[in-house]
C-alpha positions in Angstrom: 83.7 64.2 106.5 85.2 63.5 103.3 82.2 64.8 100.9 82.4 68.1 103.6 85.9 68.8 102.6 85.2 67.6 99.1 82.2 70.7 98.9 84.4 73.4 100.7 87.1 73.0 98.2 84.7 73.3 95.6 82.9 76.3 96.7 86.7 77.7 98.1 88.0 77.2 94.4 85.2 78.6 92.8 85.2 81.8 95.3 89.0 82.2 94.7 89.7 84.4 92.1 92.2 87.3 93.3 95.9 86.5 93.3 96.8 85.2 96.8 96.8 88.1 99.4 97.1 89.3 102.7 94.1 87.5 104.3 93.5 84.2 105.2 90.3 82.7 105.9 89.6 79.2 108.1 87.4 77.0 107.4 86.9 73.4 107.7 89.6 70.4 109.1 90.0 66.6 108.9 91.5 64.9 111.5 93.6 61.9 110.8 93.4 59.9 114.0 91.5 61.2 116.6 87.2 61.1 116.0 85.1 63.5 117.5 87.0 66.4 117.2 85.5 69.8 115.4 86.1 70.3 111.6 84.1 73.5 111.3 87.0 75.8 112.5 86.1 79.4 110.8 88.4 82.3 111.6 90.1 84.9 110.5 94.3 85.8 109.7 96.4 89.0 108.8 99.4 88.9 107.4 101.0 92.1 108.7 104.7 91.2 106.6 105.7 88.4 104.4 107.3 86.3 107.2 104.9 87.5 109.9 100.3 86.1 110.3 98.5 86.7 113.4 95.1 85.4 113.8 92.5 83.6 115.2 89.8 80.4 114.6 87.4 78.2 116.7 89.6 74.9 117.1 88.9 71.1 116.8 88.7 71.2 120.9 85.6 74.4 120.0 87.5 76.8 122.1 88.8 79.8 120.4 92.8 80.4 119.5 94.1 83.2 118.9 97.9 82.8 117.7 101.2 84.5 115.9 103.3 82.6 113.8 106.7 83.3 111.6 106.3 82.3 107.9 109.4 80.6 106.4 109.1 79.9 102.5 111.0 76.2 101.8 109.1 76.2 98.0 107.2 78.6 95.9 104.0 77.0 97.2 105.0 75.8 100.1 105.6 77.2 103.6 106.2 76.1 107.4 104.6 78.5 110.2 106.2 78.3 113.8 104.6 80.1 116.5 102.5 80.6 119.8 98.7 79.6 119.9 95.9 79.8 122.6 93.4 77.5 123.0 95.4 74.2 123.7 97.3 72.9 127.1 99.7 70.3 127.2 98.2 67.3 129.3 101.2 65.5 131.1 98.7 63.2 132.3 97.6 62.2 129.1 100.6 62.7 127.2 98.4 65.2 125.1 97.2 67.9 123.9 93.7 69.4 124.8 91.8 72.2 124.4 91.5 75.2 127.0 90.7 78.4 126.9 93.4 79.9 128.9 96.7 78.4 127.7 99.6 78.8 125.6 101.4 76.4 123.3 104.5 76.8 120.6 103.5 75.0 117.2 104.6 74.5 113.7 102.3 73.7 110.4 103.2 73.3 107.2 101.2 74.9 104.6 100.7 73.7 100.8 98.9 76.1 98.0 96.9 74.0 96.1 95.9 77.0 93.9 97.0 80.8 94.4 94.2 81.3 96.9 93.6 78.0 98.2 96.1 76.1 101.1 95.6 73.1 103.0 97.3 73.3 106.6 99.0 70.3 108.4 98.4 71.2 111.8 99.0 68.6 114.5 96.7 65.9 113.1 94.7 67.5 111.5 94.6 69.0 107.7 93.0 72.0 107.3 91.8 74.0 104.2 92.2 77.9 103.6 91.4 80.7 101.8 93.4 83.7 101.1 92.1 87.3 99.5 
């Protein structure tokens, strides 16, 4: 997984060129304790203001989210999104989360630029890397 992530960045760095704009693309995720999970998570966000992105991605559970999320700026290059996303269900059972279709949760994820276009997402346990055009 590690020489995956180590290829996207490179392609995703040499790709990004633009000052950082109002798109973000999904791409690819690690996750850092559970296995077997989906790391190809492609999708597609709009900022539609500075504080507020609405979007959507195949998650690690490979159902699709669709979600809406408040950006708060706590650094120049870093941010923290809270918000609603689809595609996840709160087992009580389990005492987890898991992926369905149907369902609603609130989340939060802290997002780091690593260049002006590029960001890696820490989303649950997972870290994820973006673009943005």
């Amino acid at each position: 997984m590690k020489t995956i992530l180590a290829i996207a960045l490179s392609a995703t760095l040499g790709l990004a060129q633009a000052d950082q704009g109002d798109w973000t693309v999904h791409t690819v995720s690690t996750h850092l304790i559970t296995e077997d999970m989906n790391n190809f998570n492609p999708g597609l966000a709009y900022d539609i203001t500075d504080n507020y992105r609405v979007g959507g991605l195949y998650n690690s559970f490979e159902k699709p989210s669709l979600y809406v999320a408040r950006i708060f700026d706590v650094h120049s290059r870093v941010r923290v999104g809270a918000g609603i996303i689809s595609g996840y269900k709160w087992d009580s059972d389990q005492n987890d989360v898991v992926g369905k279709t149907a369902s609603v949760l609130p989340f939060l994820a802290v997002e780091v630029d690593v260049t002006d276009n590029v960001s890696v997402i820490w989303f649950g346990e997972a870290l994820n890397l973006e673009v943005k055009f």
